[in-house]
C-alpha positions in Angstrom: 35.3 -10.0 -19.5 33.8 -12.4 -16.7 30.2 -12.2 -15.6 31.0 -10.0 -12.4 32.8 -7.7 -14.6 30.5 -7.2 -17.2 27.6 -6.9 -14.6 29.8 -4.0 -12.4 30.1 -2.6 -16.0 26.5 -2.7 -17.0 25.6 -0.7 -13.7 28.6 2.0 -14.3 27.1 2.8 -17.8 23.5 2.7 -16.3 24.7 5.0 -13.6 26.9 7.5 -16.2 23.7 7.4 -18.6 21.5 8.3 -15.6 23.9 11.3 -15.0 23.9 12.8 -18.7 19.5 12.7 -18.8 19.5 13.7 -15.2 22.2 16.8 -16.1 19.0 17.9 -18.4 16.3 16.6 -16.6 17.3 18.2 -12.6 18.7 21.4 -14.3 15.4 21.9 -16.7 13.6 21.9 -12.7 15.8 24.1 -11.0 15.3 26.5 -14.2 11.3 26.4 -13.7 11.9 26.2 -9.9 9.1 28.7 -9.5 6.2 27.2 -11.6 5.3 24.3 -9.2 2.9 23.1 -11.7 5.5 21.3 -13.7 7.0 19.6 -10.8 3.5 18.8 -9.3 2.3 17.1 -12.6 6.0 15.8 -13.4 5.0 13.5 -10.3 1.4 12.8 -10.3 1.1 10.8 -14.0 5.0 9.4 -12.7 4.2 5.3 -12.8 0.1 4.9 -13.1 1.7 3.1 -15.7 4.4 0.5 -15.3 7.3 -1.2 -17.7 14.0 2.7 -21.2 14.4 5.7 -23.5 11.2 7.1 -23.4 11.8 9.4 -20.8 14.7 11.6 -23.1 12.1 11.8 -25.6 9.6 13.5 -23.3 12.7 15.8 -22.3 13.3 16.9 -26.0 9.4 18.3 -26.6 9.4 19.8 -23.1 12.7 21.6 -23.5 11.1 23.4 -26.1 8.1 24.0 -24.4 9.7 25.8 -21.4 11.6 28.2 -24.0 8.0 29.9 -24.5 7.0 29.0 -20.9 2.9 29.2 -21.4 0.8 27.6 -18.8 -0.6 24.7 -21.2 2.8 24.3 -22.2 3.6 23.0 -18.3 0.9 21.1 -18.5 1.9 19.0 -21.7 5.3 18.6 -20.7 4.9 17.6 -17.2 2.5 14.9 -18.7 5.3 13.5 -20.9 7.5 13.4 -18.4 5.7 11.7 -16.4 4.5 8.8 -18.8 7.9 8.6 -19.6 9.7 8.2 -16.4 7.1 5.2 -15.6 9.0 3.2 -18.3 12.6 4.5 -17.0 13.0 4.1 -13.8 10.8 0.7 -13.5 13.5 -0.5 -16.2 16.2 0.9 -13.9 14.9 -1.1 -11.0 15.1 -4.4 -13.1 18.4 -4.2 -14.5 20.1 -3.2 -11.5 18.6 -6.6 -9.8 19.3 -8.9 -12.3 23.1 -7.2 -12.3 23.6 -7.9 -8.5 23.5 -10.6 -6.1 22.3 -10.3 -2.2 26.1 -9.9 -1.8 26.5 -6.7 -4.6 23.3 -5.1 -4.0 24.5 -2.4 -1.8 27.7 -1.9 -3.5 25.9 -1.5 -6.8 23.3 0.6 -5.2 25.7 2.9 -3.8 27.6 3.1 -7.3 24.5 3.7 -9.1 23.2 6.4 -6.8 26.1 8.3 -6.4 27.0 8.9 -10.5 23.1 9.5 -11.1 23.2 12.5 -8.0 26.3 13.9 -10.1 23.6 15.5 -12.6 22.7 17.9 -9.6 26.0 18.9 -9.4 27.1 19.7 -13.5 24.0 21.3 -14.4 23.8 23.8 -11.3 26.8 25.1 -11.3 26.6 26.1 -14.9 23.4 27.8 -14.3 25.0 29.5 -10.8 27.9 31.3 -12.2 25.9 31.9 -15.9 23.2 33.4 -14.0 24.9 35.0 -11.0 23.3 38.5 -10.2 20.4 38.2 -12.7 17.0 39.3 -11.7 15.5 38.3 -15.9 16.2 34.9 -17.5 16.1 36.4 -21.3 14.8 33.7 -24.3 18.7 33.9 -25.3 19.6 32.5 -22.3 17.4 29.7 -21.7 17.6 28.6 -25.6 21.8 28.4 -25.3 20.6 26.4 -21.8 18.2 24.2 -23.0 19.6 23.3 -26.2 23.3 22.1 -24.5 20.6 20.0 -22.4 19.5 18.7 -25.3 22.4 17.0 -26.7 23.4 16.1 -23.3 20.2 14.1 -23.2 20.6 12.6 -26.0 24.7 11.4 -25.1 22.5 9.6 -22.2 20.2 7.8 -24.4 23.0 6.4 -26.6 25.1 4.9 -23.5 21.7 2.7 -22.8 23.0 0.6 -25.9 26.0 -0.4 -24.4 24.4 -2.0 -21.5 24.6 -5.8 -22.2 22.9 -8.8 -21.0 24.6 -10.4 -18.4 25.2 -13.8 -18.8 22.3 -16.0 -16.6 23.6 -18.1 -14.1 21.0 -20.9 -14.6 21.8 -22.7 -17.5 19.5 -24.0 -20.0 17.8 -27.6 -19.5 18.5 -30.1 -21.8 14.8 -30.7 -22.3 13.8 -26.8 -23.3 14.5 -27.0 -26.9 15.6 -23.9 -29.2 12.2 -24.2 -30.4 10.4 -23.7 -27.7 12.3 -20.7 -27.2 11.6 -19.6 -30.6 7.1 -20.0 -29.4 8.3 -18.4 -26.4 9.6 -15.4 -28.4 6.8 -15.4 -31.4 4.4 -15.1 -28.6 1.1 -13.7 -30.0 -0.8 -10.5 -28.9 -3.5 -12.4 -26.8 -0.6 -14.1 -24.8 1.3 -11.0 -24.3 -1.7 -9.1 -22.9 -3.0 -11.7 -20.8 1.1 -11.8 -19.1 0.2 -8.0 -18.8 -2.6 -8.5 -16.9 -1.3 -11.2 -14.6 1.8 -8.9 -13.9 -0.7 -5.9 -12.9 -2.7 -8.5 -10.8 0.8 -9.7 -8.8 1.8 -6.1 -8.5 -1.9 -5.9 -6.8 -1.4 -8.5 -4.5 2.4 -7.4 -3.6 1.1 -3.9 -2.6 -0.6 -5.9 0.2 1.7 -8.0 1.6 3.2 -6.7 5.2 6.8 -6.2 3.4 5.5 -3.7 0.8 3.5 -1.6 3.0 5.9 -1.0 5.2 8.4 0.0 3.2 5.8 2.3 1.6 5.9 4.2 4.9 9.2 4.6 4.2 8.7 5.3 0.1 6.1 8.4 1.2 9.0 10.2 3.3 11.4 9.5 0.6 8.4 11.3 -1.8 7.9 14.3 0.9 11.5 15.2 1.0 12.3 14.9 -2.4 9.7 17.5 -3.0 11.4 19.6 -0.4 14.7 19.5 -1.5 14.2 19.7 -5.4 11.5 22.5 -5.4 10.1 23.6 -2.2 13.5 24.4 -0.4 15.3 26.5 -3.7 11.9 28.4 -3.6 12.6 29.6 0.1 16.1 30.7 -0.8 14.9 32.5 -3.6 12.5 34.0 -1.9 14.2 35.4 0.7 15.0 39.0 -0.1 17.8 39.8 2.9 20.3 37.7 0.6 20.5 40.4 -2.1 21.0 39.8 -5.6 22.1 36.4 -5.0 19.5 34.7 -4.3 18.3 33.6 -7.8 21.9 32.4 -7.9 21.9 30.5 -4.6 19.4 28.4 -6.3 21.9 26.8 -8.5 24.4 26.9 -5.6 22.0 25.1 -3.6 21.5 22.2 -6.0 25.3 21.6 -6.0 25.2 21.5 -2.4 22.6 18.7 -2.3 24.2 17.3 -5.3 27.9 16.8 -3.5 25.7 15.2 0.2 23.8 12.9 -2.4 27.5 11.6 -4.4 29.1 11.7 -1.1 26.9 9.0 0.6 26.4 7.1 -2.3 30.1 6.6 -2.6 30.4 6.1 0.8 27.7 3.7 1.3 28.6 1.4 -1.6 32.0 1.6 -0.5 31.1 0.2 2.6 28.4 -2.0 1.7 30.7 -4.9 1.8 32.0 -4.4 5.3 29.0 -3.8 7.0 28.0 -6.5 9.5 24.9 -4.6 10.9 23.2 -4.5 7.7 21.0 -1.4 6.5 19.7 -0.1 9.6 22.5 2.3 10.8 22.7 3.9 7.4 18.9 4.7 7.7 19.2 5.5 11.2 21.9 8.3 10.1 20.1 9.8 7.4 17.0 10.6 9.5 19.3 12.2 12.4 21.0 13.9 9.1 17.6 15.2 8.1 16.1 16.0 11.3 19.3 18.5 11.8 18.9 19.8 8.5 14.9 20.4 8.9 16.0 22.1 12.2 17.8 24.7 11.1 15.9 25.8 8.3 13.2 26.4 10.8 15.4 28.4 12.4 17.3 30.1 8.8 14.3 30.9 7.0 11.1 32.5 7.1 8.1 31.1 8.0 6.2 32.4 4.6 9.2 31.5 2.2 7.6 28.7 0.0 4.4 31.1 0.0 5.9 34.4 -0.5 4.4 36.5 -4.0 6.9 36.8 -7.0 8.7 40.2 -5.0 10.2 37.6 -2.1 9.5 38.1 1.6 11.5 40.7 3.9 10.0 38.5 7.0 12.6 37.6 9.4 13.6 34.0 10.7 14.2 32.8 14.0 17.6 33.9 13.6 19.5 36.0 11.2 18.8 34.1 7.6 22.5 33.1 6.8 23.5 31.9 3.3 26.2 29.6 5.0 23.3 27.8 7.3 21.1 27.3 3.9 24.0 25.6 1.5 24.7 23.4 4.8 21.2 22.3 4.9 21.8 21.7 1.1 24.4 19.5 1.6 22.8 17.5 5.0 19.1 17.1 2.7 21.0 15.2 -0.3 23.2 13.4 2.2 20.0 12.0 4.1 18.5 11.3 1.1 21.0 9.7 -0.4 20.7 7.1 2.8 17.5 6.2 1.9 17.2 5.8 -1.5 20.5 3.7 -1.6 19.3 1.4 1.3 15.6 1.2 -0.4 16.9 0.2 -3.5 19.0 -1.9 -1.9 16.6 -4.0 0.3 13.8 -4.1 -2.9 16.4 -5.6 -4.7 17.2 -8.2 -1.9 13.5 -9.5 -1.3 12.5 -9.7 -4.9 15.1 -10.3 -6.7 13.2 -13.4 -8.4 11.1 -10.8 -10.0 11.7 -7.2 -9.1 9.6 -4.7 -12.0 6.4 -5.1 -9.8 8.0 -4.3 -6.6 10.3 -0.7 -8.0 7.0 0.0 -10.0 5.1 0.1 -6.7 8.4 2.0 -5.0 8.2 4.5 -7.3 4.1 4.9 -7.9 4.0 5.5 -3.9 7.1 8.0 -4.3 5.4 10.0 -7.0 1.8 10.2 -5.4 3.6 11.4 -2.4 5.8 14.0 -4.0 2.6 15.3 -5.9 0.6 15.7 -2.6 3.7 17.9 -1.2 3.9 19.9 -4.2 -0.2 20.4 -3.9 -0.1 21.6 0.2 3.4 23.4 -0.1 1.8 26.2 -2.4 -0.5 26.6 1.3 1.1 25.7 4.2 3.6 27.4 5.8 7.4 26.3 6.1 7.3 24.9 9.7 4.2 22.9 8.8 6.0 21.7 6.4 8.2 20.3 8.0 6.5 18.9 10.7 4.6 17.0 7.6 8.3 15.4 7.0 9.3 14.9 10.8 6.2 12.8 11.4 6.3 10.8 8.0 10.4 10.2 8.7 10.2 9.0 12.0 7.3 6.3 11.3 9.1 5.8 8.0 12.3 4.8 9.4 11.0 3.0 12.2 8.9 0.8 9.5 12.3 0.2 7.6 13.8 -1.2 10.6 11.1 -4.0 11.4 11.7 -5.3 7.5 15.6 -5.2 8.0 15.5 -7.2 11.0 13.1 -9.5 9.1 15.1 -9.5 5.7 17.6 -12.5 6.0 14.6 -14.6 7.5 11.9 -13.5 4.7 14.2 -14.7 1.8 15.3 -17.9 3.5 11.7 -19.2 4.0 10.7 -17.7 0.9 9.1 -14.2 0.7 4.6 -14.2 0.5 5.4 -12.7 -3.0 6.9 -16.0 -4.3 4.0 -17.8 -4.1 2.0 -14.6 -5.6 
């Protein structure tokens, strides 16, 4: 297998082992959709520490938590998770670097995104038709659910082990003997820490630098929406009592909705990666327009007091007549414009520090979760249209920020990013 081959092959099995955790992982939310404590703490210990299989551990003790779904039982398993996913998706960041070039980058990007978005798609529409027209989730039911997620957890923690190392292009001096390799290796305790603490110190100094704080601009939308569209919006569906006995279902319907907009432009977008001569901008560009069409109409579709409304729904009426049509389109256009950002942030982090890129997805996704916990904290008070507003605001200044690093990209990396001499 040549080096190209084995590194498009290392990000296809990151991408399918992504999909198998995130099957459990995005199907375990939607179940809980209406506790907002375990999404809200899920995100907040996400990344206050930085680092790949912890995460599937966490998923197996809070499985079993949410089959006797106490209140301290929330608590503890959002906590693992979150620990966890520090570890995971900083490791993620790394390996899909070191497996691309500034020429791959957006292909592999694209490829990666799209088979990890397929978990929203198996997992929900299990739970849509299993669950179609039931008001009561009994403990049968979520044990048969939870322990199939289980084992397909654990199927994604085994396809980590057949991700290789991909063969480095710089090749060994003559002068570096094997045993300095071997005191490289054997390093002791003290050593390691004191790498530990000048990697927290760089990551420190990165968060500074002009680059990194305006793609956190960017980051903290990215944060917002996910919020939105993986607890806030399949709230407001289920809340809204005019669809009938459907609209526990819709949930899961809802998810596959976002799920095929989030494959769709990850496919798309790594597809076209290689042909695009204008660089990241336009794909950005789209998946605001995308969003601010999607955020739009849900205005108008639902209720103002959806992601507020008690256990018994709301009967208050939307701007127009709420359609279940209008809300799995606004599904699909949420994961679609997501699906531009994420891919095109992954993208250009993987561009500018691709010399050394765990501090810079570490700080991605620490600004992503402190975001997304924020929005889980106000959406239990403000209405919907605030809401949203929240999001318009935070997207235009986001993708606006995006745009001035682009068109600074090609010129950062040729003179040598500030990080480099970090």
């Amino acid at each position: 297998m040549s080096p190209e081959s084995k590194k498009l092959f290392n990000i296809i099995i990151l991408g399918i082992a992504f999909m198998f955790m995130f099957t459990a992982f995005q199907t375990c939310g939607n179940v809980a959709h209406g506790n907002y404590l375990w999404s809200v703490l899920s995100f907040k210990f996400d990344y206050t520490i930085s680092g790949c299989h912890c995460r599937t551990s966490a998923l197996y003790v809070c499985k079993w938590f949410i089959l006797q779904p106490f209140p301290w039982s929330f608590y503890t398993a959002s906590v693992f998770i979150g620990i966890a996913a520090a570890v995971l998706w900083t490791a993620q960041g790394n390996c899909l670097t070191i497996n691309s070039d500034e020429h791959t980058i957006g292909r592999n990007s694209g490829i990666f995104w799209a088979l990890l978005q397929s978990s929203l798609f198996f997992g929900n529409l299990y739970i849509y038709f299993a669950w179609q027209g039931k008001t009561h989730i009994s403990e049968s039911d979520r044990r048969t659910v939870f322990i199939a997620l289980t084992v397909i957890s654990l199927v994604g923690t085994v396809l980590f082990f057949l991700i290789r190392q991909p063969e480095s292009e710089n090749v060994l001096g003559e002068d570096e003997s094997s045993e300095e390799q071997d005191l490289e290796v054997n390093e002791s305790a003290q050593n390691t820490m004191a790498k530990a603490v000048d990697a927290f110190r760089k990551s420190l100094k990165l968060c500074v630098t002009r680059e990194m704080l305006l793609l956190s601009i960017t980051t903290a939308y990215t944060g917002l929406e996910l919020t939105f569209f993986s607890g806030v919006y399949g709230t407001c569906i289920g809340a809204v009592n005019k669809f009938g006995t459907e609209e526990k279902s819709l949930i899961g319907l809802s998810g596959i909705f976002i799920g095929i907009g989030e494959i769709l432009g990850g496919s798309l977008f790594g597809l076209l990666s290689k042909n695009n001569r204008f660089g990241r901008n336009p794909v950005v560009l789209l998946g605001i327009l995308v969003h601010f069409i999607a955020f739009y109409l849900i205005f108008l579709n639902m209720p103002g007091d959806a992601p507020i409304a008690p256990v018994e729904g709301t009967d208050s009426t939307a701007y127009i007549r709420s359609s279940k049509e209008v809300a799995m389109f606004c599904s699909f256009l949420l994961g679609l414009g997501d699906s531009c950002f994420n891919t095109q942030l992954l993208s250009i982090l993987g561009f500018l520090y691709s010399e050394d890129s765990a501090p810079a997805f570490a700080i991605f996704k620490f600004v992503q979760s402190i975001c997304a916990a924020v929005a889980f904290f106000y959406s239990n008070y403000l209405l919907l249209h605030w809401q949203l507003l929240v999001m318009v605001i935070f997207g235009f200044f986001g993708t606006i920020s995006f745009f001035s690093v682009e068109w600074d990209a090609a010129a950062i990396v040729a003179r040598g990013s500030d990080y480099r001499s970090i």
